[in-house]
SERO-4910 file (N, C-alpha, C, O; in steps of 0.05 Angstrom, whole numbers):
BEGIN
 pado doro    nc1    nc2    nc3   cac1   cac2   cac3    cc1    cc2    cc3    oc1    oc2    oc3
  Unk    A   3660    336    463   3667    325    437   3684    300    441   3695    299    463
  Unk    A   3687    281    427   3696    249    423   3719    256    418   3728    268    399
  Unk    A   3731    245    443   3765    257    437   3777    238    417   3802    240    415
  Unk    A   3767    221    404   3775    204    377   3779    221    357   3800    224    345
  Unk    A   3751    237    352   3742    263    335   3760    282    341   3766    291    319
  Unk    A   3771    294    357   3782    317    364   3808    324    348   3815    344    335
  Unk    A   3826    290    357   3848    285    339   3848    298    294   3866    306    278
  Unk    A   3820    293    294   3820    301    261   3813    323    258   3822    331    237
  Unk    A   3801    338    270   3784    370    266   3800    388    274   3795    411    265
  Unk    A   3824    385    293   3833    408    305   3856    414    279   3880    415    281
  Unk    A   3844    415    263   3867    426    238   3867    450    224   3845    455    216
  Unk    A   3882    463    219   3883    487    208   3901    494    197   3925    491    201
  Unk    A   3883    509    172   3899    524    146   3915    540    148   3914    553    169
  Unk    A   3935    546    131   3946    572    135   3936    596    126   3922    599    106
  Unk    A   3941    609    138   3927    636    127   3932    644    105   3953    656    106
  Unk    A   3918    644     71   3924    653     59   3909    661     36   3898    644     22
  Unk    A   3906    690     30   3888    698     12   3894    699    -20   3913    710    -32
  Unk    A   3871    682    -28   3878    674    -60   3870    690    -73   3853    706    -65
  Unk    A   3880    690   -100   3872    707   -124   3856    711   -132   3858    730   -148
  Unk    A   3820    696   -129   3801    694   -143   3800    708   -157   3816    726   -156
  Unk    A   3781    708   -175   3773    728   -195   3749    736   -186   3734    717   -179
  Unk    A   3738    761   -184   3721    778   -175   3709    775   -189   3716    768   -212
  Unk    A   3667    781   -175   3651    777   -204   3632    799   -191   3618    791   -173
  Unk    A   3631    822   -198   3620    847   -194   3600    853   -199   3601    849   -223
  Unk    A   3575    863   -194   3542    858   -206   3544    887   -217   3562    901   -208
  Unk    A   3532    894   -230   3525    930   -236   3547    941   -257   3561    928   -272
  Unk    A   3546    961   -253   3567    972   -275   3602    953   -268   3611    940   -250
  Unk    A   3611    963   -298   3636    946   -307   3653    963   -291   3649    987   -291
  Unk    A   3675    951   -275   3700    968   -256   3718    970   -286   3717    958   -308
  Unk    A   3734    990   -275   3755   1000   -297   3787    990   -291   3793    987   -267
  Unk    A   3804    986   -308   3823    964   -298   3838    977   -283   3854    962   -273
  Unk    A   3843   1001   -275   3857   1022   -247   3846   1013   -235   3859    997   -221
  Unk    A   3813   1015   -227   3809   1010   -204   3809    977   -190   3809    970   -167
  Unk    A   3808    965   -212   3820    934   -204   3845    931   -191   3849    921   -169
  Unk    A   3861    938   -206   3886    933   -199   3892    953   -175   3912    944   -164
  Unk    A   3883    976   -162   3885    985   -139   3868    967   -120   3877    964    -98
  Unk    A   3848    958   -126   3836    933   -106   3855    901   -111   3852    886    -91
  Unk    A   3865    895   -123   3880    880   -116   3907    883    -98   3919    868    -82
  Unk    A   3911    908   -107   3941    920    -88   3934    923    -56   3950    921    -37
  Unk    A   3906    928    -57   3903    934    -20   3896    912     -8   3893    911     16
  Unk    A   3890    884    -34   3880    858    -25   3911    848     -7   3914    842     16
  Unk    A   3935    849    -37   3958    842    -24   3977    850      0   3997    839      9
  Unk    A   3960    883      9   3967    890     29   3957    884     52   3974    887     70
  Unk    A   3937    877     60   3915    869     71   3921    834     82   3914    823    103
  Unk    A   3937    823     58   3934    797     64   3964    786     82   3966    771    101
  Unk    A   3988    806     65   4018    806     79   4009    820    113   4025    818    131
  Unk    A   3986    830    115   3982    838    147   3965    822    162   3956    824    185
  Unk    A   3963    808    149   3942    782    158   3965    756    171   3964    741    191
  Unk    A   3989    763    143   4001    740    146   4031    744    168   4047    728    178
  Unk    A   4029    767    170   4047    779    190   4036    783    221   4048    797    238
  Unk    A   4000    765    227   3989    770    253   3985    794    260   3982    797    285
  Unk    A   3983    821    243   3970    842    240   3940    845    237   3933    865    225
  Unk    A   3918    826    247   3897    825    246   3877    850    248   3861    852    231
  Unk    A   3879    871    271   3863    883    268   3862    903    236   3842    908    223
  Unk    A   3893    910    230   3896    928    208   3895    912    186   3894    927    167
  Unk    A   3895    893    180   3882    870    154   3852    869    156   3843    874    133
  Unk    A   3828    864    178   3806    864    179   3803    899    171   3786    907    155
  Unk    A   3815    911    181   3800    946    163   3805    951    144   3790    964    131
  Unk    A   3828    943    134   3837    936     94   3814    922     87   3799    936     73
  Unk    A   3805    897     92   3785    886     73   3760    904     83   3749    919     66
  Unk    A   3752    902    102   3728    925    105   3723    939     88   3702    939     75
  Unk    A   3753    960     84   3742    984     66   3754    979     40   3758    997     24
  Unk    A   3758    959     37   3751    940      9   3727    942     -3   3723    956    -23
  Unk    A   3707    924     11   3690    914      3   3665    946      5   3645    949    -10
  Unk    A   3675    967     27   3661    996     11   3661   1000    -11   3639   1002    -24
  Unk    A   3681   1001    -22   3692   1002    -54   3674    977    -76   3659    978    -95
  Unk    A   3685    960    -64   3667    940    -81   3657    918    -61   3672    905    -45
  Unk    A   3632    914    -62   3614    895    -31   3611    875    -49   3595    860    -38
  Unk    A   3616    865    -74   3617    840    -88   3653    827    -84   3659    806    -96
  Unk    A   3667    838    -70   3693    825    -71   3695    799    -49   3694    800    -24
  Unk    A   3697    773    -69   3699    753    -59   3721    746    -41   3722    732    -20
  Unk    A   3739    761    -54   3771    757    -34   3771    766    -10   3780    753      9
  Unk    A   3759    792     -7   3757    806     10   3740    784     38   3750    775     58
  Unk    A   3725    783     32   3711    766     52   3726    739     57   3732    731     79
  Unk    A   3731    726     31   3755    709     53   3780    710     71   3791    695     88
  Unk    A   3783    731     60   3815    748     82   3798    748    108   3806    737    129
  Unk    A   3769    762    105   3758    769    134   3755    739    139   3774    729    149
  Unk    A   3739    728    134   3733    698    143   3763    683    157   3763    672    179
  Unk    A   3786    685    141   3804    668    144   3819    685    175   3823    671    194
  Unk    A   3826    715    179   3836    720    200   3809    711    217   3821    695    232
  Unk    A   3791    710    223   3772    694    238   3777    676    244   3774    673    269
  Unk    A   3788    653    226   3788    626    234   3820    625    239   3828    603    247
  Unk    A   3838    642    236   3861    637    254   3856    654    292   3872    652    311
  Unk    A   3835    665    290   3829    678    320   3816    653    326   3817    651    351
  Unk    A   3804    632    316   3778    618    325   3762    628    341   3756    624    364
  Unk    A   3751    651    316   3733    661    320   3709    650    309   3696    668    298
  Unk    A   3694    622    306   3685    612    282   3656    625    280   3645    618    259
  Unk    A   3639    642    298   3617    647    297   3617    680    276   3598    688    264
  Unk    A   3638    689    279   3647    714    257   3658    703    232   3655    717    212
  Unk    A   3671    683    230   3685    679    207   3658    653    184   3659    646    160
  Unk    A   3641    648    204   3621    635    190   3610    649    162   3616    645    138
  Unk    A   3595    667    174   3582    701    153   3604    702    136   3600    696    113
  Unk    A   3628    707    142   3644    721    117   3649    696    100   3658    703     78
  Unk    A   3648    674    101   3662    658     91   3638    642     78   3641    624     60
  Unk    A   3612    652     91   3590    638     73   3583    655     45   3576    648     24
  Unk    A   3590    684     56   3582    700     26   3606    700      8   3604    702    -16
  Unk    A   3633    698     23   3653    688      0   3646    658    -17   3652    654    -41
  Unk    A   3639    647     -7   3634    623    -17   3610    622    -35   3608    602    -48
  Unk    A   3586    645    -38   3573    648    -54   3576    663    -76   3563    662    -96
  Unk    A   3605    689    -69   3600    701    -89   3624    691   -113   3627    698   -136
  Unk    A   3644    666    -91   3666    651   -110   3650    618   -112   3654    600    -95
  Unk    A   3636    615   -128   3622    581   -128   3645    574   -138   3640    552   -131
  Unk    A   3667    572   -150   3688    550   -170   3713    566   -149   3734    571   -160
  Unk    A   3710    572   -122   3728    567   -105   3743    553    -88   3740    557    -64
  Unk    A   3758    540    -95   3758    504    -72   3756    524    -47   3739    522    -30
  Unk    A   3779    546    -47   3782    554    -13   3761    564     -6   3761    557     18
  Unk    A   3737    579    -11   3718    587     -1   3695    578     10   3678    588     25
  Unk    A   3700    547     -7   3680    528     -4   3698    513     28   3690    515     52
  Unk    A   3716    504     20   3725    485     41   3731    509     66   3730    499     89
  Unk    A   3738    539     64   3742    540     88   3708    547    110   3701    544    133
  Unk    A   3695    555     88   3664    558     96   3655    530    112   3645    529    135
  Unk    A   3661    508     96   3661    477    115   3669    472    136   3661    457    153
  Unk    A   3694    490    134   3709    488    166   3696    502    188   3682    493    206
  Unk    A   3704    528    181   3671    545    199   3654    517    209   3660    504    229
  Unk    A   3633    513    193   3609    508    200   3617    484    214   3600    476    230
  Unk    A   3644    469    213   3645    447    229   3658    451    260   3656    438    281
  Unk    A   3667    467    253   3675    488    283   3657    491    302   3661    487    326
  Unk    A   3631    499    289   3610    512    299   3594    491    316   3583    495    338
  Unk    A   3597    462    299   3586    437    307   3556    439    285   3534    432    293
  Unk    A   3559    446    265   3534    452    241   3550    429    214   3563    431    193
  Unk    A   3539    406    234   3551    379    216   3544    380    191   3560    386    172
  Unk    A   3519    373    188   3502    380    167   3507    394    136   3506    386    113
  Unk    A   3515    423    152   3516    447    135   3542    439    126   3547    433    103
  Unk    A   3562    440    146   3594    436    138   3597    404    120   3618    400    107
  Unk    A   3580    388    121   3586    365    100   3584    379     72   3602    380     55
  Unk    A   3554    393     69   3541    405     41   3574    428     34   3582    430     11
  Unk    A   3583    439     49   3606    449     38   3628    440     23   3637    449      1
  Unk    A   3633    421     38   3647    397     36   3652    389      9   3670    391     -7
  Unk    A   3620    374      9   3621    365    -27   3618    389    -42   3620    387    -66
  Unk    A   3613    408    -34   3620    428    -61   3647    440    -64   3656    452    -84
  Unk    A   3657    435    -48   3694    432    -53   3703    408    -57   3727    405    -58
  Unk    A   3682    385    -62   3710    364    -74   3696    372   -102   3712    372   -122
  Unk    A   3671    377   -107   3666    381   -142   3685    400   -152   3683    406   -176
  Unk    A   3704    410   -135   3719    433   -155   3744    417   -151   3759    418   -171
  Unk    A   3750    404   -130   3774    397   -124   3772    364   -115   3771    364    -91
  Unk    A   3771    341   -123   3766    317   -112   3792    308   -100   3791    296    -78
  Unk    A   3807    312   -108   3833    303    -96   3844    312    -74   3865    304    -64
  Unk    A   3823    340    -58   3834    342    -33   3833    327    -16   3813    313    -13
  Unk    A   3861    328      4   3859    309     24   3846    317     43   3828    303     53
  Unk    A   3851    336     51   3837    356     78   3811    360     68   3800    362     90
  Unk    A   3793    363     51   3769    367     47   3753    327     47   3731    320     55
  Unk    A   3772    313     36   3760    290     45   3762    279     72   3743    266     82
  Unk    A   3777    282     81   3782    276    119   3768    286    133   3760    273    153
  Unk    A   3754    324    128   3745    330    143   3703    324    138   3683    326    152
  Unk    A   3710    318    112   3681    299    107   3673    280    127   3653    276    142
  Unk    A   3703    264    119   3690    237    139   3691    244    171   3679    230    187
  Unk    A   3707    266    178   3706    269    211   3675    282    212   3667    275    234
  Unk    A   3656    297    200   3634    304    194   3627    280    196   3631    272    219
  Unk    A   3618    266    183   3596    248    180   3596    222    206   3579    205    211
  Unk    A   3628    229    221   3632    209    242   3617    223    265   3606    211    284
  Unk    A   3618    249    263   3606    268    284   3565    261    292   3553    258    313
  Unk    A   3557    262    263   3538    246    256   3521    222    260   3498    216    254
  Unk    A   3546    207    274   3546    171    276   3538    159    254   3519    144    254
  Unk    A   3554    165    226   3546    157    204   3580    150    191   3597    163    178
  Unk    A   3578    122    204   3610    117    197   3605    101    168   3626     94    157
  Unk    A   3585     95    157   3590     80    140   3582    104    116   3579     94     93
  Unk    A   3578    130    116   3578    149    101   3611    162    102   3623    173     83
  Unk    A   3618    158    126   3652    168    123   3665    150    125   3686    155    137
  Unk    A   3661    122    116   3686    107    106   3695    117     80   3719    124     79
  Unk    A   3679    121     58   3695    120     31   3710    142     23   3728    142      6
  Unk    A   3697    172     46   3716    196     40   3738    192     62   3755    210     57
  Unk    A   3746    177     85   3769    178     95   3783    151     84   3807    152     88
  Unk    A   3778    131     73   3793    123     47   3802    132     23   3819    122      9
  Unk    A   3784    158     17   3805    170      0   3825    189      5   3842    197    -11
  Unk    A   3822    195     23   3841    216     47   3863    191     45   3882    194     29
  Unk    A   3861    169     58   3890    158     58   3898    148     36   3921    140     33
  Unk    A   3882    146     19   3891    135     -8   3909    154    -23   3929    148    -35
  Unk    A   3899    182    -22   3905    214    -25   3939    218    -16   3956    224    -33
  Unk    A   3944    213     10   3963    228     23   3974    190     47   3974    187     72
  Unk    A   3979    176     33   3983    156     52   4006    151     84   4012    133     99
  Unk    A   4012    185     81   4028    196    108   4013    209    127   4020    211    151
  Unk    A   3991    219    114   3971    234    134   3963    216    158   3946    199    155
  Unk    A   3974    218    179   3966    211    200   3934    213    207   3918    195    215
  Unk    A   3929    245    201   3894    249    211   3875    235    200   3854    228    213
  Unk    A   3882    228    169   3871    207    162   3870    182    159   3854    167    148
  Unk    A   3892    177    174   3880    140    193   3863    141    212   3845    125    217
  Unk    A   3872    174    231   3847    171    257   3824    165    236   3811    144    233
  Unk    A   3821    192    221   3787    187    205   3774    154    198   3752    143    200
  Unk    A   3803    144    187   3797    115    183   3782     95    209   3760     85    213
  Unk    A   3809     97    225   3801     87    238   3774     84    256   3764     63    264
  Unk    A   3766    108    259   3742    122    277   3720    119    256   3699    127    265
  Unk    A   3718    110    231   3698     95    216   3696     70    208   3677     60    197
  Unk    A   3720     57    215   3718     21    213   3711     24    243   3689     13    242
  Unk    A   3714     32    266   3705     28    290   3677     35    291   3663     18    302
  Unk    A   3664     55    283   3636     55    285   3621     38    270   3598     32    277
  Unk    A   3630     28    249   3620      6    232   3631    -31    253   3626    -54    245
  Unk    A   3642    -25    275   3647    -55    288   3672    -69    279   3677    -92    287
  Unk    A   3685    -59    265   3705    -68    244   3735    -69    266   3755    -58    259
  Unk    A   3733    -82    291   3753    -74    299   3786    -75    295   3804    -63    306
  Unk    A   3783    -98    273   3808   -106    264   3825    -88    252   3849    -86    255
  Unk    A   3805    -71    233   3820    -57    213   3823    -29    229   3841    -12    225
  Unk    A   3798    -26    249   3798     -2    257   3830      4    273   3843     25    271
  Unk    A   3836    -19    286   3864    -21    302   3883    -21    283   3905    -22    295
  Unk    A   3886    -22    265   3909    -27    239   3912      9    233   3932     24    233
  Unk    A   3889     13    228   3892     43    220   3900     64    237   3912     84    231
  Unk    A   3887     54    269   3902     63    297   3928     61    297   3941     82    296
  Unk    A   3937     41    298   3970     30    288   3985     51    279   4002     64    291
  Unk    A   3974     55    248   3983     65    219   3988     98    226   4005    112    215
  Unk    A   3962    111    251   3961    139    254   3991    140    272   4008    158    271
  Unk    A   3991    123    282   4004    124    307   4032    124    299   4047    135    315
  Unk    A   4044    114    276   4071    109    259   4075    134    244   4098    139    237
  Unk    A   4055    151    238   4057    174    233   4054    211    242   4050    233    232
  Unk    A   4059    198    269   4058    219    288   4062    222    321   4062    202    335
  Unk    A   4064    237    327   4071    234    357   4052    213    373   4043    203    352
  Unk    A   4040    199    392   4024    187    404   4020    202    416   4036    219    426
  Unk    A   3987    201    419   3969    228    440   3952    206    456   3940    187    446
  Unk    A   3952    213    481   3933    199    502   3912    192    488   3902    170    494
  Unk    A   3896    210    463   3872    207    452   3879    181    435   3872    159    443
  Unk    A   3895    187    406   3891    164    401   3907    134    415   3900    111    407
  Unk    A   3920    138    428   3921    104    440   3903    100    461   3907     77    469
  Unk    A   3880    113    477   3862    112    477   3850     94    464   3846     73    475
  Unk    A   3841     99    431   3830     98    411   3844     65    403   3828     47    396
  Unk    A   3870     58    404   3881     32    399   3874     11    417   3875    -13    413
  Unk    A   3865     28    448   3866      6    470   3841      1    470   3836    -15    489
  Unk    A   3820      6    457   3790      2    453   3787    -15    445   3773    -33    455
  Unk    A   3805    -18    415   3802    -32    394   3817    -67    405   3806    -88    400
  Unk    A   3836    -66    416   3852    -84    420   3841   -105    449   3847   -128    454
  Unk    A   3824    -88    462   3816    -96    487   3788   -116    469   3785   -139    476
  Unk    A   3766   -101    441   3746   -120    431   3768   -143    419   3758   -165    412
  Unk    A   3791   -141    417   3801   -167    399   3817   -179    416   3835   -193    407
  Unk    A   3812   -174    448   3820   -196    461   3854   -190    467   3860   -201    488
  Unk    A   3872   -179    456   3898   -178    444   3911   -167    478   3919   -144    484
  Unk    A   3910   -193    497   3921   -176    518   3949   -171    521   3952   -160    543
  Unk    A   3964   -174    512   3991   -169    515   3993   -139    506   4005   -123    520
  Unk    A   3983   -133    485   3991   -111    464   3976   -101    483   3988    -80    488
  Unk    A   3947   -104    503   3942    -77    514   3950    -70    534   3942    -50    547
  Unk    A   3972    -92    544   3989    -75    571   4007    -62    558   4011    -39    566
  Unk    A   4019    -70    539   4037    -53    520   4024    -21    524   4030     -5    541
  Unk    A   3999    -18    500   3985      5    508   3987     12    516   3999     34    513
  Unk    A   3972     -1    549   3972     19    577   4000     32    585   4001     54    594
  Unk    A   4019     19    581   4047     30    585   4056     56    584   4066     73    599
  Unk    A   4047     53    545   4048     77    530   4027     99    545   4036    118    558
  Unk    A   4005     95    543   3982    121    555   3992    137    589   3987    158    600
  Unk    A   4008    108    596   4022    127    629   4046    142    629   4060    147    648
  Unk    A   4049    150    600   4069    161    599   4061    197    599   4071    218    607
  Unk    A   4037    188    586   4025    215    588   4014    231    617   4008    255    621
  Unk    A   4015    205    637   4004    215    658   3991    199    664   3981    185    646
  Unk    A   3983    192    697   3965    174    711   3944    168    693   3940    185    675
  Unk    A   3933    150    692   3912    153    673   3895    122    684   3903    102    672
  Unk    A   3875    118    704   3863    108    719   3845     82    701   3844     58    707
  Unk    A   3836     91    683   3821     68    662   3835     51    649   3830     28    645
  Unk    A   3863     71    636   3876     47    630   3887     24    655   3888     -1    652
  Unk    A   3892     33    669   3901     23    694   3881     -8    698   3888    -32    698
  Unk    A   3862      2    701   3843    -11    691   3841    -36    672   3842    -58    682
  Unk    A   3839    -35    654   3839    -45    627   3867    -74    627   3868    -97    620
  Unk    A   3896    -46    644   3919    -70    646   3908    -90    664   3912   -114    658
  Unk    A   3892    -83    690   3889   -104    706   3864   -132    695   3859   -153    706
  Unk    A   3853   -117    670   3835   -136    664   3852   -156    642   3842   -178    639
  Unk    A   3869   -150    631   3890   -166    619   3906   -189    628   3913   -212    621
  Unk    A   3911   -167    652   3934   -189    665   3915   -213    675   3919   -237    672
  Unk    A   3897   -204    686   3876   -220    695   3876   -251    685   3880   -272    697
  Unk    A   3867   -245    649   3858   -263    628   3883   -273    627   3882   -298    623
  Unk    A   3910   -261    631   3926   -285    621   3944   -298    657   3964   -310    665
  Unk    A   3931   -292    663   3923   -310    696   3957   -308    707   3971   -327    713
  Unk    A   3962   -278    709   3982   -272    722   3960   -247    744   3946   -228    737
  Unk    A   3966   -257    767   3927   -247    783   3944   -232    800   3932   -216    814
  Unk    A   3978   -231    806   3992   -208    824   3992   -185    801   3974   -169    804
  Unk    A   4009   -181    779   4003   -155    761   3978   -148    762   3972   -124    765
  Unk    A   3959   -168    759   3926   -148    753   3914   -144    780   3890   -139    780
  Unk    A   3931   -147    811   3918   -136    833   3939   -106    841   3936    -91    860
  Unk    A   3958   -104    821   3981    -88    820   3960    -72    801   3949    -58    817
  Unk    A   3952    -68    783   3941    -46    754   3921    -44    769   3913    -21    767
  Unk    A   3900    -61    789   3873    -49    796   3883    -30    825   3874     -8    831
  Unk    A   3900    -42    836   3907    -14    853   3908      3    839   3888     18    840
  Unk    A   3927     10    824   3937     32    818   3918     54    808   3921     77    815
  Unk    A   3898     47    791   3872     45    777   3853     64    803   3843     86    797
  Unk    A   3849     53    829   3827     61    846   3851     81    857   3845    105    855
  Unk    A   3865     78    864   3890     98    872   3889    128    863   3892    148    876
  Unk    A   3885    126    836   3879    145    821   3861    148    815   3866    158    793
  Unk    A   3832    146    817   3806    154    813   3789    131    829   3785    108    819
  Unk    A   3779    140    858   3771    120    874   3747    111    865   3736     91    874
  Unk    A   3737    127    847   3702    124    832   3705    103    806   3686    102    790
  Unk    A   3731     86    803   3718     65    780   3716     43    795   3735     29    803
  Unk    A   3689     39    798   3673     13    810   3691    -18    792   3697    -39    803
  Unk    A   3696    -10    762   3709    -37    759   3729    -47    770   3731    -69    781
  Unk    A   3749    -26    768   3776    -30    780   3772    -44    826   3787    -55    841
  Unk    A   3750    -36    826   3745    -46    857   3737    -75    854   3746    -93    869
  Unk    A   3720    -76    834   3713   -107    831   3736   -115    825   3738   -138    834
  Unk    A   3760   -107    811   3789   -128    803   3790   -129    827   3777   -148    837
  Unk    A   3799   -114    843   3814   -119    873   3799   -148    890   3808   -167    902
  Unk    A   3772   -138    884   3751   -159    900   3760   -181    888   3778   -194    899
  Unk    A   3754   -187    872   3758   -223    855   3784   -229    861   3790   -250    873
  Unk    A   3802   -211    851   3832   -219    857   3843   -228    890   3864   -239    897
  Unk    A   3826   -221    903   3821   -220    926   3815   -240    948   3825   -249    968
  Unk    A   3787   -241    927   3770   -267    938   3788   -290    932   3793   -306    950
  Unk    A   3799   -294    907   3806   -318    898   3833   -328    902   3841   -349    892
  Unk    A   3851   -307    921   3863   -307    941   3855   -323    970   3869   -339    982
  Unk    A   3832   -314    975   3831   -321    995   3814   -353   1000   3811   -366   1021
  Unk    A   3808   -358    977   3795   -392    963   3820   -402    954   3819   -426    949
  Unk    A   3840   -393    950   3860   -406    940   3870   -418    973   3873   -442    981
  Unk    A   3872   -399    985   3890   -408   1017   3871   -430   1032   3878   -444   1051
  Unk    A   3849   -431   1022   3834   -453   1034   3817   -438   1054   3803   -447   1072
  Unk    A   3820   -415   1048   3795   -393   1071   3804   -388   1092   3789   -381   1110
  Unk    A   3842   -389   1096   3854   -381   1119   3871   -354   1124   3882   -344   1144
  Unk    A   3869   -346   1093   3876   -316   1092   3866   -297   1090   3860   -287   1068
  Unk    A   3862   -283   1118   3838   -259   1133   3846   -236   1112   3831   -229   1094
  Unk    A   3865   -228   1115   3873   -210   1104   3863   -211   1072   3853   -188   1070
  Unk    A   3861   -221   1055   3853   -228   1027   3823   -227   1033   3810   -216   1016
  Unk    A   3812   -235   1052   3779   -234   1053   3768   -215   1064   3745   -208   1058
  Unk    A   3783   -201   1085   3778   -174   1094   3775   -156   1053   3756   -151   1038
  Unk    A   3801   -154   1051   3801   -137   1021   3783   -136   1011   3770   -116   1009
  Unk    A   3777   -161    999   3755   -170    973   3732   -154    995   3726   -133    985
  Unk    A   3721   -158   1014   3700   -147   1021   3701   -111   1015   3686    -96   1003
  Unk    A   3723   -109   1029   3717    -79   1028   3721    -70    998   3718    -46    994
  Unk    A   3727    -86    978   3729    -71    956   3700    -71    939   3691    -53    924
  Unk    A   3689    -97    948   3662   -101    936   3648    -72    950   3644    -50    939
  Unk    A   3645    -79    970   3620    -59    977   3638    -31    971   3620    -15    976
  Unk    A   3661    -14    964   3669      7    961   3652      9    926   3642     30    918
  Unk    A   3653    -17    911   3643    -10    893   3613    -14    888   3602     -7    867
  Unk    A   3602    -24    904   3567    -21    903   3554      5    922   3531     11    928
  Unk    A   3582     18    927   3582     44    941   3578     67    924   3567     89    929
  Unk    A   3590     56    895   3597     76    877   3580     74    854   3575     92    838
  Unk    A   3568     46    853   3543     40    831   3528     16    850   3536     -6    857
  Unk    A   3512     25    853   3494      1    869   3472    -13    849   3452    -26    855
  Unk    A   3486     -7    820   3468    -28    807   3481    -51    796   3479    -56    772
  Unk    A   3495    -67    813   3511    -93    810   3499   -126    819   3515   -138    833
  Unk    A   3476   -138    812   3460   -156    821   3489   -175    824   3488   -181    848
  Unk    A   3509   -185    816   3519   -197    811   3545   -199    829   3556   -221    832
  Unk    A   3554   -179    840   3567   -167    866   3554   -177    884   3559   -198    895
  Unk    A   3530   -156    891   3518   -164    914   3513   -195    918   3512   -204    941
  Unk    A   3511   -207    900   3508   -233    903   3522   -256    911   3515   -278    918
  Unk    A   3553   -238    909   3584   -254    911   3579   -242    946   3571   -260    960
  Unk    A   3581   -226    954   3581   -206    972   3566   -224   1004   3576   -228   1026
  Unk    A   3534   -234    990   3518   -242   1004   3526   -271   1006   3522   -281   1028
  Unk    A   3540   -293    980   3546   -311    982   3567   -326   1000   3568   -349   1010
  Unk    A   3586   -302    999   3608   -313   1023   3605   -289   1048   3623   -288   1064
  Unk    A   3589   -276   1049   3588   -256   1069   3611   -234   1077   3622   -231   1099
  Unk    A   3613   -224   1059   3631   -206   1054   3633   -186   1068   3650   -169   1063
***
């Protein structure tokens, strides 16, 4: 999964079983026996909400003996499901809750969640919009639209529902990723990085999304801000691409000791990125064209870094070419 995507989906509800109103096929229930099925609903649900799972799943069970039209019932089951992430069990219960409550926001949206759990994009969008027809103003039912339809590669179907997610809740963090991760599939990288920004001002920074900022910032050229970046992402831990990415910065702004400093560090930590070997090489070579072709040491390097990286992808016409040109 697109660890861009990951940032918006891994969200979850609280556990909590709503009041619906029951709609019973066959003979009329009598209002005792309602109100004793509501009492074992509320018992059922305080054991749900106290992480009593197994004895909440046999309350609604033998619920739904009593009455197998109880909509609640099946969302209690559905919803301790989706606090186990269990989503291939909580799918079923939460699809026939959702049929037998249609003017349910929760049954609808948590049935969406399921199915988007499951990776049943498709199905979990059609949920989706049948919970904003009851409810348009959700934020979480529009965010998780647009993380749907990004899953899809249909960013220009989830721009307008993760614009109304931030328009909705303009603190929601998850919904700048959504933003952002649909001005970025649409090429938009300006705004897509603004909304990167914006997630990022509203929540902890996760390797994922500054990740997600240093993408954006590296198409707009912005090299300062992406050593900045990289800074930030090694905080989380070695992290070899960005390493990477700094040395291609420093590069461009023709400070060539930092970016032979970030491409070490870069192959240091993952000897398999062929780019980071070509920094070393060029930085290297042009070292050793700078000295007038009298520094062995600089030309020894550049060689061994070239060929370490046509070692690692030997589809580089353009290497080999540098390689064969000064005899590397």
């Amino acid at each position: 999964m697109n660890t861009l995507i990951r940032i918006c989906i891994a969200l979850f509800i609280p556990l909590v079983v709503l009041g619906c109103e029951a709609t019973p096929e066959g003979a009329a229930r009598s209002p005792e026996s309602m109100e004793t099925e509501q009492n074992r609903l509320a018992e059922a649900s305080t054991k749900a909400s106290e992480g009593d799972y197994e004895d909440a799943l046999v309350l609604f069970h033998s619920i739904l003996e009593d009455n197998p039209t109880s909509g609640e019932a099946y969302l209690g089951i559905g919803d301790v499901y989706l606090e186990q992430a269990d989503y291939a069990r909580a799918e079923p219960a939460l699809a026939r809750a959702a049929k037998l409550e249609p003017r349910s926001y929760e049954a609808q949206f948590r049935h969406g969640l399921s199915l988007q759990m499951l990776d049943r994009f498709l199905d979990a969008i059609q949920a989706y919009h049948r919970a904003l027809t009851i409810d348009p103003d959700s934020v979480e039912a529009n965010r998780n639209l647009a993380t749907s339809y990004l899953r899809l590669d249909e960013a220009r179907n989830a721009l307008p529902f993760a614009e109304r997610a931030v328009k909705l809740d303009p603190n929601d963090a998850s919904a700048y990723v959504s933003l952002g991760a649909a001005y970025e599939g649409m090429e938009d990288w300006e705004r897509a990085a603004r909304a990167y920004v914006s997630a990022s001002e509203r929540m902890e920074p996760t390797p994922e999304l500054m990740g997600n900022l240093l993408r954006m910032l590296v198409k707009l050229k912005r090299y300062r801000e992406v050593i900045s970046t990289v800074d930030t992402i090694q905080r989380f831990g070695p992290d070899a691409n960005a390493w990477e990415r700094a040395g291609w910065a420093w590069f461009r702004l023709g400070d060539f000791g930092e970016s032979l400093k970030a491409y070490r560090e870069a192959v240091a930590i993952d000897p398999t990125i062929w780019q980071a070997w070509n920094g070393v090489g060029v930085n290297r070579l042009n070292a050793w064209l700078l000295s007038e072709r009298e520094d062995a040491g600089a030309f020894d390097e550049a060689g061994s870094a070239f060929r370490e990286s046509l070692r690692v992808n030997g589809d580089q016409p353009k290497v080999l070419e540098l390689v064969l040109k000064y005899r590397l």
